[in-house]
Each structure stands twice: as C-alpha cells, then as structure tokens.
DSSP file (Angstrom, degrees, kcal/mol; ACC not computed):
  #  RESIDUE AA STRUCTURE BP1 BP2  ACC     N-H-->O    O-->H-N    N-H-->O    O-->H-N    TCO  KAPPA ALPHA  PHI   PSI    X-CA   Y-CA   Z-CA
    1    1 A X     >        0   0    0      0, 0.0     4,-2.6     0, 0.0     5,-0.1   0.000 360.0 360.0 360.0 -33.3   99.7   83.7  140.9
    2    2 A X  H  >  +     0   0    0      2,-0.2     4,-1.8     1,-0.2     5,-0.1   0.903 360.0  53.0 -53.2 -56.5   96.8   81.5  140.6
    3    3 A X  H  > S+     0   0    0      1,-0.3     4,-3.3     2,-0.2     3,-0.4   0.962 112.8  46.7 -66.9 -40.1   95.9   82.6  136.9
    4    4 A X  H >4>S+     0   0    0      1,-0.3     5,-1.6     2,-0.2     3,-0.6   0.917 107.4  53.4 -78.4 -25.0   99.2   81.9  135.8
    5    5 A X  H ><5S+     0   0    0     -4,-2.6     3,-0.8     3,-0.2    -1,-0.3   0.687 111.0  47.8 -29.2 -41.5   99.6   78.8  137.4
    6    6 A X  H 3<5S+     0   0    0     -4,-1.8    -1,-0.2    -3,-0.4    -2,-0.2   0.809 107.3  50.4 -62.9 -33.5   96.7   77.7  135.9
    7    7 A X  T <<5S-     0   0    0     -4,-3.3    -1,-0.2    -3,-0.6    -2,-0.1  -0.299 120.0-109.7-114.7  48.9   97.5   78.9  132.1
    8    8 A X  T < 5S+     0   0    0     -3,-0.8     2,-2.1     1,-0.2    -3,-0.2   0.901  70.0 150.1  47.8  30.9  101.1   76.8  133.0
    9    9 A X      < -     0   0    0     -5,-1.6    -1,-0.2    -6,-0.3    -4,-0.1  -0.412  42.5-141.2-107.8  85.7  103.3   80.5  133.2
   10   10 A X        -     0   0    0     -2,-2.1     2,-0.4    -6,-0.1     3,-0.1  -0.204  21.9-146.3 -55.4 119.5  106.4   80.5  135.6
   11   11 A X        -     0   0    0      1,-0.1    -1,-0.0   -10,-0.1    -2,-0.0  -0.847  41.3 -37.4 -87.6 141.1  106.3   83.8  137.2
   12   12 A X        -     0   0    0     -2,-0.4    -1,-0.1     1,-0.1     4,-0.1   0.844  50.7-142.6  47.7  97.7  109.9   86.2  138.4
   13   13 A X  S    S+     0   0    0     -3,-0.1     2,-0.2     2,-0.0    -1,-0.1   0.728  77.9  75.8 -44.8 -10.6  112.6   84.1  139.8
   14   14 A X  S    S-     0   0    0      1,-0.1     3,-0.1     4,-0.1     4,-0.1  -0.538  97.7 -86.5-124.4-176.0  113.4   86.4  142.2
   15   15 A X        -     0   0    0     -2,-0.2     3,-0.3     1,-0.1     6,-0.2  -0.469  61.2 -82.0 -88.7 159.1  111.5   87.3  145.5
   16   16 A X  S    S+     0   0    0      1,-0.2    -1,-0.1    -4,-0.1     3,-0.1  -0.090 116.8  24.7 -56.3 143.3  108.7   89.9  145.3
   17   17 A X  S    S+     0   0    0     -3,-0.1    -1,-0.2     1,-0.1     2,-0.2   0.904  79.7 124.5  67.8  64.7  109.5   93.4  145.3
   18   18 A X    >   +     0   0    0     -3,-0.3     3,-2.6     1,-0.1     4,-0.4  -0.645  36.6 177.6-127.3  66.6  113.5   92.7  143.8
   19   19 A X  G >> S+     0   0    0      1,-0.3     3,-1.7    -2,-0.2     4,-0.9   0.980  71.6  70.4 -43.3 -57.1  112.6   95.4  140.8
   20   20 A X  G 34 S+     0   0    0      1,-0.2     4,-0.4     2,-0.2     3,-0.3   0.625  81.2  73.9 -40.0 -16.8  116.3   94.8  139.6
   21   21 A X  G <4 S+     0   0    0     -3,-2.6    -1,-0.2     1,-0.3     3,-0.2   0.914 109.9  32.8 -57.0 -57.7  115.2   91.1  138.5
   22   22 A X  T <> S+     0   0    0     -3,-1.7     4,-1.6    -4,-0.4     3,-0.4   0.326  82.1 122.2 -77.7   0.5  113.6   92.8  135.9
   23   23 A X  H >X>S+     0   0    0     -4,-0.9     4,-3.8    -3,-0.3     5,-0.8   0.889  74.4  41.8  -8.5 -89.4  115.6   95.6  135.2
   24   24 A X  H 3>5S+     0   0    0     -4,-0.4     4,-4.3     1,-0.3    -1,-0.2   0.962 119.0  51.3 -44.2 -49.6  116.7   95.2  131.3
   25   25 A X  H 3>5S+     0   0    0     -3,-0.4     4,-1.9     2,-0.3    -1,-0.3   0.832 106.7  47.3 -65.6 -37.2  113.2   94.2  130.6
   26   26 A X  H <X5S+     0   0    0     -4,-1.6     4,-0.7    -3,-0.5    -1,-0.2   0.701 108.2  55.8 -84.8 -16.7  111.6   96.6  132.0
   27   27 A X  H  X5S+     0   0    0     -4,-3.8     4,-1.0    -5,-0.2     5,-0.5   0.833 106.1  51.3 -64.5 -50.1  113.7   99.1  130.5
   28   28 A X  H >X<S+     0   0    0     -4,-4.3     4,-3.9    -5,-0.8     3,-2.0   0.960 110.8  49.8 -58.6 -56.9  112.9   97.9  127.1
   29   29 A X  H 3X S+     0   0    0     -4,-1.9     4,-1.6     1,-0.3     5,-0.2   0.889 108.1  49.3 -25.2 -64.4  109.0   98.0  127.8
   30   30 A X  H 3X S+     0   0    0     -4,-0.7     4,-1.7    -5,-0.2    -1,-0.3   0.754 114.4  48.2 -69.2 -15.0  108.8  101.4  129.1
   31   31 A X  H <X S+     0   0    0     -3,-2.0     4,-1.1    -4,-1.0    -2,-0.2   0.816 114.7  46.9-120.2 -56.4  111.1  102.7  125.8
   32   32 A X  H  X>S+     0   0    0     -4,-3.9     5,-2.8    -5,-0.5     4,-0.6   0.672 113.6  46.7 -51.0 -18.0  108.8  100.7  123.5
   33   33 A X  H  <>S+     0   0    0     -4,-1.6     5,-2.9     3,-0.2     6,-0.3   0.903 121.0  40.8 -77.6 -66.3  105.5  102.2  125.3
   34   34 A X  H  <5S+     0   0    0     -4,-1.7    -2,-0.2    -5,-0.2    -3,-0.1   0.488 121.2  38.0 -82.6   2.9  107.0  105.6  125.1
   35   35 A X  H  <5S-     0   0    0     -4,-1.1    -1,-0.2     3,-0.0    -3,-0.1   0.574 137.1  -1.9-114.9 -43.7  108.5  105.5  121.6
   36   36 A X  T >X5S+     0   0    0     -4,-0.6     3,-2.8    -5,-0.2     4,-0.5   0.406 124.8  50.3-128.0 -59.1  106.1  103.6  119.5
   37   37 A X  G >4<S+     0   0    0     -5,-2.8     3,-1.1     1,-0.2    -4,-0.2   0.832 113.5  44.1 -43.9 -61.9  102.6  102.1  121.5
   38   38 A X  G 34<S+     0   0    0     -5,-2.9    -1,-0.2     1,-0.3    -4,-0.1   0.652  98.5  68.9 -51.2 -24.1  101.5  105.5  123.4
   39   39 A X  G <4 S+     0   0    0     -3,-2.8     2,-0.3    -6,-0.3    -1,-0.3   0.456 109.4  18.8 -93.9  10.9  101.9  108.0  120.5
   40   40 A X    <<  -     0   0    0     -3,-1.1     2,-0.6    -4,-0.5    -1,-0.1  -0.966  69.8-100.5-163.9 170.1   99.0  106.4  118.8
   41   41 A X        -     0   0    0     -2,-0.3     2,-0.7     1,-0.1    -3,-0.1  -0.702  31.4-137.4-103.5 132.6   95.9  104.4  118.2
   42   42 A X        -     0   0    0     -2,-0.6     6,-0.2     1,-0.1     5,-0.1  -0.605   2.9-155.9 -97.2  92.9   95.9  101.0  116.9
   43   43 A X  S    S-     0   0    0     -2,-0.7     2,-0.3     1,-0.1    -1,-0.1   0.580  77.1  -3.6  -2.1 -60.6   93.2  100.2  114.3
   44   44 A X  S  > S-     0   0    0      1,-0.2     4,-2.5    -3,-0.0     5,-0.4  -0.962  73.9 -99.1-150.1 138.9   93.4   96.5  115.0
   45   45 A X  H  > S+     0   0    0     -2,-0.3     4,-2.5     1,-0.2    -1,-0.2   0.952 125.5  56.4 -34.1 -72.4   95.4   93.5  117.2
   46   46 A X  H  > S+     0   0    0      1,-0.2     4,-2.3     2,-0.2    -1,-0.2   0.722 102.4  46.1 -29.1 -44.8   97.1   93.2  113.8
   47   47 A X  H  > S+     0   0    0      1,-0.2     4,-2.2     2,-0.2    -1,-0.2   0.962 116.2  43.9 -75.6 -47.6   98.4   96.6  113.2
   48   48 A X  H  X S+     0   0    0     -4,-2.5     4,-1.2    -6,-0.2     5,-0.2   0.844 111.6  55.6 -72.2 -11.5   99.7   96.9  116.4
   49   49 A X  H >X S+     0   0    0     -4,-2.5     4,-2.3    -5,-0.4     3,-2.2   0.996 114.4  39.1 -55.8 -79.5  101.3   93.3  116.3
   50   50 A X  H 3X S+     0   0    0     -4,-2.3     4,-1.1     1,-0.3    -1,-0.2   0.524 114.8  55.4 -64.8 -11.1  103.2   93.9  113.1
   51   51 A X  H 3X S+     0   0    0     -4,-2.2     4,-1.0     2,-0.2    -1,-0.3   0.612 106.5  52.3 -74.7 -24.7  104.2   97.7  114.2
   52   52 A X  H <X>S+     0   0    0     -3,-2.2     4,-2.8    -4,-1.2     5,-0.7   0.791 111.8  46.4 -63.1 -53.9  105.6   96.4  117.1
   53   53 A X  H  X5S+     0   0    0     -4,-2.3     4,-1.8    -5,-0.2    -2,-0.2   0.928 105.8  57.0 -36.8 -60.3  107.5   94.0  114.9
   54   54 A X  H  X5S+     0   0    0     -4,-1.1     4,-3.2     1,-0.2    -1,-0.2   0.822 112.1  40.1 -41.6 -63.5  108.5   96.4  112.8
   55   55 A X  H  X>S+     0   0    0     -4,-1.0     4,-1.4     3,-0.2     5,-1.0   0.981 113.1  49.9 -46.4 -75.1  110.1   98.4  115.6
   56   56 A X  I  <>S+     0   0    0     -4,-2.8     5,-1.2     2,-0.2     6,-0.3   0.849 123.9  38.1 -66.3 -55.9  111.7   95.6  117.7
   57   57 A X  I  <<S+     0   0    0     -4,-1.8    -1,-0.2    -5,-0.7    -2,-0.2   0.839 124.2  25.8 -31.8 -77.5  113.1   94.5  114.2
   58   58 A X  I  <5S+     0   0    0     -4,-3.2    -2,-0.2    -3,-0.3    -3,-0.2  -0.136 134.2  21.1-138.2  20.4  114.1   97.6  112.1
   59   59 A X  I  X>S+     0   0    0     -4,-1.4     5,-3.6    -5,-0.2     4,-1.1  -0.057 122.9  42.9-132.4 -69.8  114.8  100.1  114.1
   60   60 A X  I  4<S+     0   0    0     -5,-1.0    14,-0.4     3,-0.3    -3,-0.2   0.897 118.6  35.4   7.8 -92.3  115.7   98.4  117.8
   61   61 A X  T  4<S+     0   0    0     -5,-1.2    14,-0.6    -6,-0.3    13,-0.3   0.970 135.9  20.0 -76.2 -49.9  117.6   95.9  117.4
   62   62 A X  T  45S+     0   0    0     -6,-0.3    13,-2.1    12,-0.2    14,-0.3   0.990 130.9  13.8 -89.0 -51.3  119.6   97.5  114.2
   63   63 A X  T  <5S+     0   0    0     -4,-1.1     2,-0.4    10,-0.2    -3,-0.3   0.715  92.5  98.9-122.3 -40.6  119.4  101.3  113.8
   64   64 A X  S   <S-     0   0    0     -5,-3.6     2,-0.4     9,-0.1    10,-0.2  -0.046  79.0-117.8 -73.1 101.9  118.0  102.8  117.3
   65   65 A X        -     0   0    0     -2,-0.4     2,-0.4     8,-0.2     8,-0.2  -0.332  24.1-149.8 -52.5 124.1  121.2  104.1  119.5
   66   66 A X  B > > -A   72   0A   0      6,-1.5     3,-2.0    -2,-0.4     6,-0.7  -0.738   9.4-143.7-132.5 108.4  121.7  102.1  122.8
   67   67 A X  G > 5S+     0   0    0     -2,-0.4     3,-1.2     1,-0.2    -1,-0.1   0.854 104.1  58.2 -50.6 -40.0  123.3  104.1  125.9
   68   68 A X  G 3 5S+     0   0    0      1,-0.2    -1,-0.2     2,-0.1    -3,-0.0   0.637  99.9  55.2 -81.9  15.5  125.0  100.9  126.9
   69   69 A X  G < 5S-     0   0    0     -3,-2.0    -1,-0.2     3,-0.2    -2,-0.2   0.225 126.3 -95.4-104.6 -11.3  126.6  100.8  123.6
   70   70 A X  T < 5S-     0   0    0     -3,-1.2    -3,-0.2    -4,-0.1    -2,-0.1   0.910  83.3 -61.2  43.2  73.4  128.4  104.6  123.8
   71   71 A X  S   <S+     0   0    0     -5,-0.5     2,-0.2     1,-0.2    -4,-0.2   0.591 109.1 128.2  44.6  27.0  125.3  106.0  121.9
   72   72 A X  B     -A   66   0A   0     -6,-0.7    -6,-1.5    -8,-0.1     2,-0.2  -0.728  60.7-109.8-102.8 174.3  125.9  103.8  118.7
   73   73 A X        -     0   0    0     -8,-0.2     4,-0.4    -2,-0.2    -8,-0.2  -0.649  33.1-105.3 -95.0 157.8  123.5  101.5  117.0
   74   74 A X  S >> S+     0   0    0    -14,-0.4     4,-1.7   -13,-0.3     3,-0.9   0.928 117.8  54.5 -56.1 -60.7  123.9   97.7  117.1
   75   75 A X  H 3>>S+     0   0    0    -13,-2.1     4,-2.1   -14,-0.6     5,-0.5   0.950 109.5  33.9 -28.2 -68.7  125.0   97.8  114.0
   76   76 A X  H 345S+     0   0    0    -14,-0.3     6,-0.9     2,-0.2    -2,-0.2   0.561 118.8  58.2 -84.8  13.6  127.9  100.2  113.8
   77   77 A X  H X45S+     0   0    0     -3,-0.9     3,-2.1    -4,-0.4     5,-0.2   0.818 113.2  37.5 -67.8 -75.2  128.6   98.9  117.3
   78   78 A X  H 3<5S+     0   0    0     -4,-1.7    -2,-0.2     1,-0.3    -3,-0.1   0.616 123.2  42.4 -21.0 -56.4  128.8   95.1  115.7
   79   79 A X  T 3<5S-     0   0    0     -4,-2.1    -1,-0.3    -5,-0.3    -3,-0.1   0.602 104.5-130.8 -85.6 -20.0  130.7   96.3  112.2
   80   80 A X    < < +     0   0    0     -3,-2.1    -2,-0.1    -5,-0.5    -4,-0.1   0.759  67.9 131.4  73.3   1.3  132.9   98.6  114.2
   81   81 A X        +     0   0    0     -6,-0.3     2,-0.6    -4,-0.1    -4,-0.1   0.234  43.7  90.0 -93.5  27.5  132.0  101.7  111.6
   82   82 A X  S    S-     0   0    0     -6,-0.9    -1,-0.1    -5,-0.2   -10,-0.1  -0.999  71.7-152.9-111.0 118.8  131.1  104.0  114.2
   83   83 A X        +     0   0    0     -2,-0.6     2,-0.2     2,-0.0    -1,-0.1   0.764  59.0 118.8 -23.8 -46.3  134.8  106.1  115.2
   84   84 A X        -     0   0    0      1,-0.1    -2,-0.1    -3,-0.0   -12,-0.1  -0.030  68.9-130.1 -77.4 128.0  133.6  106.7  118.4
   85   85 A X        -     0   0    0     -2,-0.2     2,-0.4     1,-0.1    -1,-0.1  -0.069  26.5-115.2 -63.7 164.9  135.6  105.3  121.1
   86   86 A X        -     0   0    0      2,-0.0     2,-0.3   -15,-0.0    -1,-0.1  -0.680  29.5-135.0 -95.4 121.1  133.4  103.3  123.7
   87   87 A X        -     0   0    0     -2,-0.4     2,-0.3     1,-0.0     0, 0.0  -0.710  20.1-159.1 -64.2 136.2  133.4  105.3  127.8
   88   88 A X        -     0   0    0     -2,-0.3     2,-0.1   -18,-0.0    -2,-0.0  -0.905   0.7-148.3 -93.8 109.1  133.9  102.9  130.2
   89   89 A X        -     0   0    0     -2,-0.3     2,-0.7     1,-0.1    -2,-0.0  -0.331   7.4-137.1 -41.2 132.0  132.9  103.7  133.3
   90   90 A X        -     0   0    0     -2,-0.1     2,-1.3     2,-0.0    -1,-0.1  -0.525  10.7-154.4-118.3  87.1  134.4  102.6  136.4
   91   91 A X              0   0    0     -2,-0.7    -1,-0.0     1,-0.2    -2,-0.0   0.015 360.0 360.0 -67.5  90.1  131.8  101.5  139.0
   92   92 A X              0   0    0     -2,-1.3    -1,-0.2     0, 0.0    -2,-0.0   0.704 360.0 360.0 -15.6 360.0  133.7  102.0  143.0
C-alpha cells in the first residue's frame, strides 16, 4: 500500500478479500496469460508490448468469441451477422 501510495496509484475500491471487485478484469488477465503471454518467450519489453497489442486489438476486442456474447465475436455480435440467437439465462 505504501509503494503505491508513494508512486500516486489508487488501489481496489472495494474492501480486501471482495475477489468479485475484480471479477471482469481478472478474467481478462488470466485469458491473456493463458492464450498469448505463457505460450512463449519474449525476446524484448518491445516484442511483448506490441504482441500484447496486437492481441488485445486484432483478435480480442474484434474476432476472439466471448461467452457473454452467445459465443460470437464483437464483431458479428455488433453488425448482427452472426444467425445465432443470443441464450439468456435467467438467474433465480
């Protein structure tokens, strides 16, 4: 708490050990770890900066299919050119 105080970095709104705070985020992390960072070793700061990019970018955010999406990509969610109707679930 200290360091980050120092280097001006508000840490977790929410009270220590509330995992859900971070929920989406920590989903995203663990998918990016296991998907692109783990499966190899990265030459340089650089390479893995701009592979990361790359990822996050052009495949992620546009092409990679998203369970909360009914397994379409952001895209053909957005454009509507995926058929498949969207589940909802209905949480009790």
């Amino acid at each position: 708490a200290r360091l980050a105080k120092r280097h001006h970095v508000r840490l977790s709104v929410g009270r220590r050990g509330q995992c859900w705070d971070n929920a989406v985020a920590e989903s995203f992390f663990s998918t990016i770890k296991t998907e692109l960072i783990h499966r190899q070793a990265w030459p340089t700061r650089a390479a893995a900066r701009q592979a990361i990019f790359e990822y996050i970018e052009g495949w992620y955010n546009i092409r990679r299919r998203h369970s909360s999406l009914g397994y379409q990509s952001p895209a053909a969610y957005e454009t509507g050119t995926n058929t498949r109707p969207l589940t909802v679930l209905k949480v009790a």
